[in-house]
Chimera marker file (.cmm) of the C-alpha trace (Angstrom):
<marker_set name="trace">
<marker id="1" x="-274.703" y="94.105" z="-93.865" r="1" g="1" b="0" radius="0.5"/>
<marker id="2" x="-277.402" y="92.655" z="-91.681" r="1" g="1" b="0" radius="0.5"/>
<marker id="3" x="-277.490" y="92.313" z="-87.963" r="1" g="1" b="0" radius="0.5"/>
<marker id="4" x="-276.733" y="88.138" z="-87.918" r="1" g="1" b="0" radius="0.5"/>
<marker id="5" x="-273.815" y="89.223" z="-89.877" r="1" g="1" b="0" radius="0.5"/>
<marker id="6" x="-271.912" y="91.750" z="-88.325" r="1" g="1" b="0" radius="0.5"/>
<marker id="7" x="-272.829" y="89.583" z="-84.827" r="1" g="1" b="0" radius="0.5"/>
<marker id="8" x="-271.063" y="86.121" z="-86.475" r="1" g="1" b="0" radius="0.5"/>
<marker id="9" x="-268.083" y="88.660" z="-87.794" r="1" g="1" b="0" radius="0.5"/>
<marker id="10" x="-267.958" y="90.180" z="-84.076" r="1" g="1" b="0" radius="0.5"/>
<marker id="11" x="-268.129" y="86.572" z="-82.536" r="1" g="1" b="0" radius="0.5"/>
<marker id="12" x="-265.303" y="85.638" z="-84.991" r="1" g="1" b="0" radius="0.5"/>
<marker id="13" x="-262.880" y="88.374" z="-84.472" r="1" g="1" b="0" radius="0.5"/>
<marker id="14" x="-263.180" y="87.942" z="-80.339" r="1" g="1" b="0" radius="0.5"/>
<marker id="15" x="-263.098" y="84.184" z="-80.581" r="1" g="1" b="0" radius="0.5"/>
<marker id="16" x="-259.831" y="84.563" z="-82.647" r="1" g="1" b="0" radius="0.5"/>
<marker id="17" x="-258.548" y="87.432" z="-79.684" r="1" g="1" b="0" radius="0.5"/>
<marker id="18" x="-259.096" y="84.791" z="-76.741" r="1" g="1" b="0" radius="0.5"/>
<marker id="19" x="-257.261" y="81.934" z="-78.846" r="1" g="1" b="0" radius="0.5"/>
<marker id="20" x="-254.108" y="84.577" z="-79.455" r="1" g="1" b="0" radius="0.5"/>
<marker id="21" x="-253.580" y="85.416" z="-75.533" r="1" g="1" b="0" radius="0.5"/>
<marker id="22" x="-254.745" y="81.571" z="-74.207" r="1" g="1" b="0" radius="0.5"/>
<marker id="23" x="-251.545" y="80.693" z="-76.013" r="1" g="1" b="0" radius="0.5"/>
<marker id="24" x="-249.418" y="82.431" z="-73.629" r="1" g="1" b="0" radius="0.5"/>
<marker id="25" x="-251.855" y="81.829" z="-70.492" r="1" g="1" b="0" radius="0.5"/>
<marker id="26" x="-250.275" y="80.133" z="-67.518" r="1" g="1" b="0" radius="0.5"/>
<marker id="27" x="-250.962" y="76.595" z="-67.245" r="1" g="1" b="0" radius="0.5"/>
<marker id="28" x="-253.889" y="76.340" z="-64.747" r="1" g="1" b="0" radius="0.5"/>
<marker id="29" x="-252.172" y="73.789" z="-62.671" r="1" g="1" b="0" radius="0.5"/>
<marker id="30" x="-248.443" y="72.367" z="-62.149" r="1" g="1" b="0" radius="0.5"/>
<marker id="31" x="-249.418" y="68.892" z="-63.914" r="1" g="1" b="0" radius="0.5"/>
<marker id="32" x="-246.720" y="67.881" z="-66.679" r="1" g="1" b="0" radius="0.5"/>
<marker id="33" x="-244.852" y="71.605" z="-66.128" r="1" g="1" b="0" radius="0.5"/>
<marker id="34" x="-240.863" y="71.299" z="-65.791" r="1" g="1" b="0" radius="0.5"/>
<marker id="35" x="-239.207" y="72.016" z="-62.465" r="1" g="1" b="0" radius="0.5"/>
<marker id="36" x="-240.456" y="72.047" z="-59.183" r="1" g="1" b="0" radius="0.5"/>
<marker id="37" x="-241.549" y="74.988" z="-56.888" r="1" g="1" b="0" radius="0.5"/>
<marker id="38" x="-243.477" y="78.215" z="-57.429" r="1" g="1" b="0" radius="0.5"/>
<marker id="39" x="-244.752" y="79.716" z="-60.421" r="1" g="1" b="0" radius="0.5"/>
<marker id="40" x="-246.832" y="82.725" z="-60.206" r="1" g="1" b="0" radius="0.5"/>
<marker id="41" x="-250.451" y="83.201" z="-60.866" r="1" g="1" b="0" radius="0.5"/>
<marker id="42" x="-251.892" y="86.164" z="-59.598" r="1" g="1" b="0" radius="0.5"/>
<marker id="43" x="-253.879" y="88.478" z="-62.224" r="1" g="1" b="0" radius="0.5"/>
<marker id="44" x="-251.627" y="91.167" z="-62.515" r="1" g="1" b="0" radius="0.5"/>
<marker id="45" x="-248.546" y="88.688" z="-63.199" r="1" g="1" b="0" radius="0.5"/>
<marker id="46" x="-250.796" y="87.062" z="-65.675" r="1" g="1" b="0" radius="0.5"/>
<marker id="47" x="-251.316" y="89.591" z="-67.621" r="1" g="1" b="0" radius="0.5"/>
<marker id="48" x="-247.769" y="91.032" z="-67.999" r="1" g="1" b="0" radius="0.5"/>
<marker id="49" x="-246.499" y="87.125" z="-68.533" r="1" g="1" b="0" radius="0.5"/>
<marker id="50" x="-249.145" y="87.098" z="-71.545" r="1" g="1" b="0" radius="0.5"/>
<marker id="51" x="-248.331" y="90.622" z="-73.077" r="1" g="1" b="0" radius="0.5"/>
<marker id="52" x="-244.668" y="90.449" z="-73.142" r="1" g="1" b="0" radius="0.5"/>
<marker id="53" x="-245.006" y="87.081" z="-74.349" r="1" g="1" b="0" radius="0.5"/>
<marker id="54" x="-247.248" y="87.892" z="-77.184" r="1" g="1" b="0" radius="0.5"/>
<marker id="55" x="-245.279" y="90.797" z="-77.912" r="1" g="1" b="0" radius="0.5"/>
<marker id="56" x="-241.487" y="88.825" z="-78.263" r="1" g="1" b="0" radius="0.5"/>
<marker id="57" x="-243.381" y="86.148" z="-80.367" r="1" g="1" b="0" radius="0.5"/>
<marker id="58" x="-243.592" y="89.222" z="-82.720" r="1" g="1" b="0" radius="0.5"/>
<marker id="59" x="-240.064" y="89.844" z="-83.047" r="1" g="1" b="0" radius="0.5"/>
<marker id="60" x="-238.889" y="85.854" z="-83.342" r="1" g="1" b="0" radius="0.5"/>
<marker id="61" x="-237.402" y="86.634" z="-86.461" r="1" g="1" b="0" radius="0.5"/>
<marker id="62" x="-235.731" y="90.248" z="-85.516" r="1" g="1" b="0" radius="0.5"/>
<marker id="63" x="-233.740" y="88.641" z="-82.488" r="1" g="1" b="0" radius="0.5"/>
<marker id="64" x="-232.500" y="85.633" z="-84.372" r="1" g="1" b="0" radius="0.5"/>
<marker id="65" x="-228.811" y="84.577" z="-82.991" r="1" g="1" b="0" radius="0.5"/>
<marker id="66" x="-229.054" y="87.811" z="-80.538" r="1" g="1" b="0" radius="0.5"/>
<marker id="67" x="-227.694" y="87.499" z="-77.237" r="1" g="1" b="0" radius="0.5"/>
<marker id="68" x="-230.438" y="87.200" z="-74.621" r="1" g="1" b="0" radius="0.5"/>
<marker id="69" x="-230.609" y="88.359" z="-71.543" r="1" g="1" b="0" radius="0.5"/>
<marker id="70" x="-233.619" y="86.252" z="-69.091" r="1" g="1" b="0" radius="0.5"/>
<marker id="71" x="-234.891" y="86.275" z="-65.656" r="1" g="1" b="0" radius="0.5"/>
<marker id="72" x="-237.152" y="88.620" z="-63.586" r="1" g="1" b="0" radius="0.5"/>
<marker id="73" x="-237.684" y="92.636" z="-62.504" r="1" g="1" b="0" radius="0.5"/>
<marker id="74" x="-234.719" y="92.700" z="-62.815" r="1" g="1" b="0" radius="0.5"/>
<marker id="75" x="-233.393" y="92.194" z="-66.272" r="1" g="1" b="0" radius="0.5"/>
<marker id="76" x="-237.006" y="93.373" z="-67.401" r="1" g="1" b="0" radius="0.5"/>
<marker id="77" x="-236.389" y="96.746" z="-65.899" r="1" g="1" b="0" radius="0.5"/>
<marker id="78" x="-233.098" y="97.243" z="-68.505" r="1" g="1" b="0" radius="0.5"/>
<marker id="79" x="-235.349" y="98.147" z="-70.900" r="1" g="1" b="0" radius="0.5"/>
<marker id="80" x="-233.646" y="98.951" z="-74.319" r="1" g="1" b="0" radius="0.5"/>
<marker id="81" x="-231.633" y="100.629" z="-72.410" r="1" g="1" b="0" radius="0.5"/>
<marker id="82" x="-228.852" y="97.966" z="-72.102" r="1" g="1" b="0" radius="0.5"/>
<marker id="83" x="-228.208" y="97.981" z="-75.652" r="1" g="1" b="0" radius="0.5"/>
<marker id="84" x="-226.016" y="100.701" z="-75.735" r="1" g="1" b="0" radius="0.5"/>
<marker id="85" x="-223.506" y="98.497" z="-73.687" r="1" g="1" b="0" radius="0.5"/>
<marker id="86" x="-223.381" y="95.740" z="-76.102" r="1" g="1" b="0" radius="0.5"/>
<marker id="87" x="-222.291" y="97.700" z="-79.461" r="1" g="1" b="0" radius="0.5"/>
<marker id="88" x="-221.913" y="95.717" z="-82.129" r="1" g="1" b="0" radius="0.5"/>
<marker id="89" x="-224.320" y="92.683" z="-80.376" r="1" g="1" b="0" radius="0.5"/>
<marker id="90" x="-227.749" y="91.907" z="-81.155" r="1" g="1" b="0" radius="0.5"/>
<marker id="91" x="-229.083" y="91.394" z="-77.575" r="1" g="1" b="0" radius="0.5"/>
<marker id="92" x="-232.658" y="90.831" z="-76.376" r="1" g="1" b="0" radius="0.5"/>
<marker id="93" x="-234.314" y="91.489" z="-72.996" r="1" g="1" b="0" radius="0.5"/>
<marker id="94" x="-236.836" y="88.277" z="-71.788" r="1" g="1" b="0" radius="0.5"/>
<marker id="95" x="-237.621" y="89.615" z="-68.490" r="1" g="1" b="0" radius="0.5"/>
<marker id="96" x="-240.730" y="89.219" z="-66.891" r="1" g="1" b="0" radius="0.5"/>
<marker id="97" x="-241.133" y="91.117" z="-63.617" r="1" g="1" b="0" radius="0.5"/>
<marker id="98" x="-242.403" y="88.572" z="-60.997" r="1" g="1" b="0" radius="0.5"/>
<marker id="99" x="-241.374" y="85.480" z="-62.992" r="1" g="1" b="0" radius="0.5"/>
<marker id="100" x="-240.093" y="82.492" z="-61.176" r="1" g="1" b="0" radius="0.5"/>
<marker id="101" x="-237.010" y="79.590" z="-61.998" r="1" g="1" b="0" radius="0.5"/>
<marker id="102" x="-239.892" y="77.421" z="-63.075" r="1" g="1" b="0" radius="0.5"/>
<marker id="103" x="-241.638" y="80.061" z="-65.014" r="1" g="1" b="0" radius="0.5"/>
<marker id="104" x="-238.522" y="80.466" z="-66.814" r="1" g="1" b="0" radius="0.5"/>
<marker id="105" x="-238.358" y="76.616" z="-67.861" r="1" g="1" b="0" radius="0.5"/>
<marker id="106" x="-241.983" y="77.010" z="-68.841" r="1" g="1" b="0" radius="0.5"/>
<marker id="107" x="-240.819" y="79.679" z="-71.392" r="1" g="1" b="0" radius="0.5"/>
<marker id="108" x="-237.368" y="79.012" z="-72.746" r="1" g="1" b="0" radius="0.5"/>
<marker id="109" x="-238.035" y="76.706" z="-75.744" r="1" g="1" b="0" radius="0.5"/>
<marker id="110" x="-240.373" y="79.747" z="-77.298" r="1" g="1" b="0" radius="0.5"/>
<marker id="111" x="-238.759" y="82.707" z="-75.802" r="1" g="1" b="0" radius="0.5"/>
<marker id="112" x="-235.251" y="82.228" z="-75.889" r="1" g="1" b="0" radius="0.5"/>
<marker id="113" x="-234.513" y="79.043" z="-78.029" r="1" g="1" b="0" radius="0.5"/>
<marker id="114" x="-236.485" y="79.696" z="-80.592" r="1" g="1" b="0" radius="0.5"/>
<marker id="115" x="-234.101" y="82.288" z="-81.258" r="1" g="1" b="0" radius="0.5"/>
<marker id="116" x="-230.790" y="80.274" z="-82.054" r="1" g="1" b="0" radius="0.5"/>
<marker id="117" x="-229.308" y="82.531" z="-79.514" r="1" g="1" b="0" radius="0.5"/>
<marker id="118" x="-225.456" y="83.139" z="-79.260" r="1" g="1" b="0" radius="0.5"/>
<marker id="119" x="-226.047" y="82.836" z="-75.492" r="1" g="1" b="0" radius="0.5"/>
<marker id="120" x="-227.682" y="83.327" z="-72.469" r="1" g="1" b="0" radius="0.5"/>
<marker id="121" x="-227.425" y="85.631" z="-69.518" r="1" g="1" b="0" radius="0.5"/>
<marker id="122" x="-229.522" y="84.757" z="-66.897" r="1" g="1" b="0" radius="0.5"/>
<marker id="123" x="-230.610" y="86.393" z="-63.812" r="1" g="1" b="0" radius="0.5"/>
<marker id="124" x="-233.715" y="84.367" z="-61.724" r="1" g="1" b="0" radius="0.5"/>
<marker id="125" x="-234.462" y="83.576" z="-58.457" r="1" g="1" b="0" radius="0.5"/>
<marker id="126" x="-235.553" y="86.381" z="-55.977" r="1" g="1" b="0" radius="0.5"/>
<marker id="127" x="-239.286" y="85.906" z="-56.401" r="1" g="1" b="0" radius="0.5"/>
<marker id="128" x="-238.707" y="82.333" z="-55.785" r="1" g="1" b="0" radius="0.5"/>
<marker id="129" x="-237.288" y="82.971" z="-52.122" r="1" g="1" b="0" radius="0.5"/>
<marker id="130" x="-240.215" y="85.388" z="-51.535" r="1" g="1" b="0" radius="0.5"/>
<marker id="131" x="-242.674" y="82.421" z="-52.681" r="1" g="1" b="0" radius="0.5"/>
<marker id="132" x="-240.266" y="80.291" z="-49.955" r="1" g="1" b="0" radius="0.5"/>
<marker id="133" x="-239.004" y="77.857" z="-52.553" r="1" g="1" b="0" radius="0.5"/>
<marker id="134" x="-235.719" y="76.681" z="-51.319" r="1" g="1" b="0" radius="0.5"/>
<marker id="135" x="-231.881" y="76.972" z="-52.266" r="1" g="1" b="0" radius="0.5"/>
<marker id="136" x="-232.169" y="73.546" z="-53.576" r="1" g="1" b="0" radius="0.5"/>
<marker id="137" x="-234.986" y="73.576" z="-55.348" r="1" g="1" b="0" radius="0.5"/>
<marker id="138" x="-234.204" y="77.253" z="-57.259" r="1" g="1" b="0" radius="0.5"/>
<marker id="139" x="-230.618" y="75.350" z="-57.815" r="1" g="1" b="0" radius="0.5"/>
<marker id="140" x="-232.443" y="72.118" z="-59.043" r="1" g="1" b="0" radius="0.5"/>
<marker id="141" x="-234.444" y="74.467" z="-61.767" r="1" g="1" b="0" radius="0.5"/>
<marker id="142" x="-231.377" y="76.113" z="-63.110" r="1" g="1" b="0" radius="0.5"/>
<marker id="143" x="-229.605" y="72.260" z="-63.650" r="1" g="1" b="0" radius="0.5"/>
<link id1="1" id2="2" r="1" g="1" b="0" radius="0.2"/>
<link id1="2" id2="3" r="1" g="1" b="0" radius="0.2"/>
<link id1="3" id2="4" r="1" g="1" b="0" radius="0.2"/>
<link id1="4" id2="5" r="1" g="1" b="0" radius="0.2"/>
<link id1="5" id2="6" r="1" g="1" b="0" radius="0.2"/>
<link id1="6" id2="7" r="1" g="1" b="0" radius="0.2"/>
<link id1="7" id2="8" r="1" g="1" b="0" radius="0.2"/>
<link id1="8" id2="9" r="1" g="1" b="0" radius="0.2"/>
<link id1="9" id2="10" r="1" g="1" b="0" radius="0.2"/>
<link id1="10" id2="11" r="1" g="1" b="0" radius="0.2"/>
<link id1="11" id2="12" r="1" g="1" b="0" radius="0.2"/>
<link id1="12" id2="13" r="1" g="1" b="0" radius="0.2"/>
<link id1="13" id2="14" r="1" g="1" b="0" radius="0.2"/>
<link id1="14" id2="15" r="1" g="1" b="0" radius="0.2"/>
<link id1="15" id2="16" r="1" g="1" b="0" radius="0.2"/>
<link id1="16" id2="17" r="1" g="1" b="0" radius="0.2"/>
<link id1="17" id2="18" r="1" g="1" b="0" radius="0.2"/>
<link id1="18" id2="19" r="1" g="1" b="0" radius="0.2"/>
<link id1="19" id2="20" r="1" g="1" b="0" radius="0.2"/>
<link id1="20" id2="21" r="1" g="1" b="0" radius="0.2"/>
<link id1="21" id2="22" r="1" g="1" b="0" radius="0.2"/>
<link id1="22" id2="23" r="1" g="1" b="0" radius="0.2"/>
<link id1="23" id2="24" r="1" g="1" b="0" radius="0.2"/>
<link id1="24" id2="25" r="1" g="1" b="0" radius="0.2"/>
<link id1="25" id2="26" r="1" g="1" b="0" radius="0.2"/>
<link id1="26" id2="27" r="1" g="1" b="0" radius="0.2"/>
<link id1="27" id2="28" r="1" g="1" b="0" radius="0.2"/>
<link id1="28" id2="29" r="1" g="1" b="0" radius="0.2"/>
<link id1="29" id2="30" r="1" g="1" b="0" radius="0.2"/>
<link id1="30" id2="31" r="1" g="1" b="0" radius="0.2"/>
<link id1="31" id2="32" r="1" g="1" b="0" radius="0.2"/>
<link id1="32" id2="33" r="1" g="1" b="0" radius="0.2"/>
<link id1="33" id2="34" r="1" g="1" b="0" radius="0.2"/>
<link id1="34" id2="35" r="1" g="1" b="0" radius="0.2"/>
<link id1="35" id2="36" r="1" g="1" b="0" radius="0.2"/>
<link id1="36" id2="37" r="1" g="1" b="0" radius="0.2"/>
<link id1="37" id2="38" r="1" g="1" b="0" radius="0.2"/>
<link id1="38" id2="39" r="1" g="1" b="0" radius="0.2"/>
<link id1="39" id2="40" r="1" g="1" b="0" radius="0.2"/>
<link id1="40" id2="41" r="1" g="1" b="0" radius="0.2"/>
<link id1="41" id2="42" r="1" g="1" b="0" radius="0.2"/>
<link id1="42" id2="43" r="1" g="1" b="0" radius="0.2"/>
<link id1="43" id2="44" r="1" g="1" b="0" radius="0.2"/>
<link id1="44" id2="45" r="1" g="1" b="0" radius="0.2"/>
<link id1="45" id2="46" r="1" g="1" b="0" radius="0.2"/>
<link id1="46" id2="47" r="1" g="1" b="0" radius="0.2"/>
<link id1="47" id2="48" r="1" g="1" b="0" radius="0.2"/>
<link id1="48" id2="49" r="1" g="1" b="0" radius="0.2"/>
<link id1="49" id2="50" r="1" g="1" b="0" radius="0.2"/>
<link id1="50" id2="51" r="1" g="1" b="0" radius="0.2"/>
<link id1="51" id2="52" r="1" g="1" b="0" radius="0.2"/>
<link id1="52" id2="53" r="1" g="1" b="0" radius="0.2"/>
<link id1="53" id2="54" r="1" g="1" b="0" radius="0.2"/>
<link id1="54" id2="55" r="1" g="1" b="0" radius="0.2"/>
<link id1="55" id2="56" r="1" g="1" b="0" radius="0.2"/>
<link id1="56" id2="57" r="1" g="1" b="0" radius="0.2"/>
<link id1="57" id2="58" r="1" g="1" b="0" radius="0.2"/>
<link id1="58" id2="59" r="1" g="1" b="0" radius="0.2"/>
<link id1="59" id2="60" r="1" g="1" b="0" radius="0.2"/>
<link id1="60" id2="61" r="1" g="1" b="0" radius="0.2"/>
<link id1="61" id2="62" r="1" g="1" b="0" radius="0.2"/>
<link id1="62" id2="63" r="1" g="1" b="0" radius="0.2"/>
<link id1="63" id2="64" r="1" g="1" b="0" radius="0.2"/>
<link id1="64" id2="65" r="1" g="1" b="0" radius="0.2"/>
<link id1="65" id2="66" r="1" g="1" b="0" radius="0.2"/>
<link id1="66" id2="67" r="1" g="1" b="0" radius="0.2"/>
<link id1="67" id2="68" r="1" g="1" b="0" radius="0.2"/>
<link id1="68" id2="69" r="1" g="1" b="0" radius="0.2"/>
<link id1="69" id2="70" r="1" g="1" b="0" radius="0.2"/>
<link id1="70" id2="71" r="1" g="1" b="0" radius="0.2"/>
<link id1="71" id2="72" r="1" g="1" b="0" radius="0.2"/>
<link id1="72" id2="73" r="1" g="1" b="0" radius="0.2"/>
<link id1="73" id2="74" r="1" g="1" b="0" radius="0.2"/>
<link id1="74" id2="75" r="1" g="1" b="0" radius="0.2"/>
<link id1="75" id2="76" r="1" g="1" b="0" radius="0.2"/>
<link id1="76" id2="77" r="1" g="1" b="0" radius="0.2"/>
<link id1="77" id2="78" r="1" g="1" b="0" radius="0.2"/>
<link id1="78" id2="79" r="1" g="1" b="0" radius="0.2"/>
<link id1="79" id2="80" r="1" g="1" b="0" radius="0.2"/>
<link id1="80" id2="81" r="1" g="1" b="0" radius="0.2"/>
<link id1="81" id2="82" r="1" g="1" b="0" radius="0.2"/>
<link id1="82" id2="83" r="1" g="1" b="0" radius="0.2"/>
<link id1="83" id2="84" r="1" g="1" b="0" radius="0.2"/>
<link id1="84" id2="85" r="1" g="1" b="0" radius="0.2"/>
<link id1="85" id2="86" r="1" g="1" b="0" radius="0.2"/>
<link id1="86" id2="87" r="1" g="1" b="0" radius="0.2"/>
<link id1="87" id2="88" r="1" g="1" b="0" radius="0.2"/>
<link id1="88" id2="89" r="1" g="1" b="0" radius="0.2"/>
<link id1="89" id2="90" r="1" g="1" b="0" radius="0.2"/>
<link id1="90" id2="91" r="1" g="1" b="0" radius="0.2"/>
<link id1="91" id2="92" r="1" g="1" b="0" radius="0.2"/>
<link id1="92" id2="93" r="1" g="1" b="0" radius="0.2"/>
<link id1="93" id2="94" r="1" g="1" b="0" radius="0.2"/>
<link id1="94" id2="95" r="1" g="1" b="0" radius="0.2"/>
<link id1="95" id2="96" r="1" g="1" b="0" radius="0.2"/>
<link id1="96" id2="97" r="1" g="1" b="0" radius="0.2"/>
<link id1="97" id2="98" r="1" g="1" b="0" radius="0.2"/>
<link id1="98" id2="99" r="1" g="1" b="0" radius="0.2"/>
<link id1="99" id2="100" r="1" g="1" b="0" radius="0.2"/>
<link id1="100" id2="101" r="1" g="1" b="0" radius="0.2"/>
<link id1="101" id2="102" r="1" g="1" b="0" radius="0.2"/>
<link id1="102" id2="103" r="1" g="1" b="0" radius="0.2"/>
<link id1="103" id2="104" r="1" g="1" b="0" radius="0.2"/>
<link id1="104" id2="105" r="1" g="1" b="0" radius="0.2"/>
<link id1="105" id2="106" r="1" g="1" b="0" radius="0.2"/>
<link id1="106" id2="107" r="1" g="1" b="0" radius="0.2"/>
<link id1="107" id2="108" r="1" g="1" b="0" radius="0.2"/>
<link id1="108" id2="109" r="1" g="1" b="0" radius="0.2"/>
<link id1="109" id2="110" r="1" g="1" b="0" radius="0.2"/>
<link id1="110" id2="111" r="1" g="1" b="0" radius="0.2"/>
<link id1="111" id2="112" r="1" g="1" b="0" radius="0.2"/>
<link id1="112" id2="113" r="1" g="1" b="0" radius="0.2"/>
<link id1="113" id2="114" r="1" g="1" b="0" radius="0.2"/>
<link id1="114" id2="115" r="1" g="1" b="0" radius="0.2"/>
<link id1="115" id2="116" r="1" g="1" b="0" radius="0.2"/>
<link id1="116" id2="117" r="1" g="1" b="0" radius="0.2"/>
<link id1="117" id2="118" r="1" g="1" b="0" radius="0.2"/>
<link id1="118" id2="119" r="1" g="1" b="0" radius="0.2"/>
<link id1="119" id2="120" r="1" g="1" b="0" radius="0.2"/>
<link id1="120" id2="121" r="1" g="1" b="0" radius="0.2"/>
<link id1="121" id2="122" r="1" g="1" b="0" radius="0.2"/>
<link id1="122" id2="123" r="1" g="1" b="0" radius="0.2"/>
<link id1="123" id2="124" r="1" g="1" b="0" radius="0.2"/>
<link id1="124" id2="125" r="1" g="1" b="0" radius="0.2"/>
<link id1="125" id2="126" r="1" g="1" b="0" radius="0.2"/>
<link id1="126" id2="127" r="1" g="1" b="0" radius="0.2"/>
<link id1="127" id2="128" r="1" g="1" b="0" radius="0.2"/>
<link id1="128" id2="129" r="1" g="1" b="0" radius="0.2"/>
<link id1="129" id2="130" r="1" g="1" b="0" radius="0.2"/>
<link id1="130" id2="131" r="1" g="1" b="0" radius="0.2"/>
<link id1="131" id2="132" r="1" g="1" b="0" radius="0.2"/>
<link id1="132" id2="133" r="1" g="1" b="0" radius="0.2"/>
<link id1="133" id2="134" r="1" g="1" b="0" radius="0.2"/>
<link id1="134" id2="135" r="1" g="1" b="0" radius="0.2"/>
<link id1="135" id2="136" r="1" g="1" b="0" radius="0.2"/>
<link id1="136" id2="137" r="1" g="1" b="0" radius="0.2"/>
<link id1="137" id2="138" r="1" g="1" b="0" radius="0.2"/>
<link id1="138" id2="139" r="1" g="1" b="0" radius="0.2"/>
<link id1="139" id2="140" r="1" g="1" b="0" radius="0.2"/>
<link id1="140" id2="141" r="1" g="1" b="0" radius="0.2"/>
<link id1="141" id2="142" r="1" g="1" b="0" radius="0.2"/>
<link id1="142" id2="143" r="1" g="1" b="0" radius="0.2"/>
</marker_set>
């Protein structure tokens, strides 16, 4: 294989890699997002937001109808440890330490809907107080 070969091959297979995580990327800016008040941009939140996202898309059809379980630190820090609680119920964990109310409504058509779930168990809004969103408007994102 010659040299402008393996470098268009290369090229390919990175451009392909920077397509798969921009999918997940936060949007650069709040224009057309749902909700109102913080969402989170700093690096290291960006990159956990992409690779648990890019991850779950993964397992769309191993968590159909499961019961899912959404929100922050919080519910991300579970683990698969929960599951023992719930015999007999297919649950899933969407938590994403750092995530916001309106990060949430960014990501619940393709993390959580697109599951068919049986419900939702939800647990958001401490990093919005420490971004000093207020009651109303963490209230008005979980409408």
């Amino acid at each position: 294989m010659n040299t402008k070969r393996i470098f268009l091959l290369l090229s390919f297979v990175f451009a392909l890699d920077l397509l798969g995580a921009s999918k997940f990327a936060i949007p650069a800016n709040d224009e057309g997002l749902p909700g109102e008040g913080p969402i989170r941009r700093y690096q290291w939140f960006q990159n956990l937001w992409e690779k648990k996202r890019t991850g779950w898309a993964k397992q769309v059809k191993q968590d159909q109808g499961a019961l899912v379980f959404l929100g922050d630190s919080i519910t991300q820090g579970w683990d698969d440890n929960f599951r023992g609680h719930f015999k007999g119920v297919k649950v899933a964990n969407r938590g994403i330490s750092g995530d916001t109310t309106r990060g949430v409504l960014i990501r619940l058509k393709e993390d959580v809907l697109s599951l068919n779930p049986k419900g939702v168990v939800i647990l958001i809004g401490t990093n919005d107080l420490e971004e000093k969103a207020t009651p109303e408007v963490i209230a008005g994102n979980l409408k």
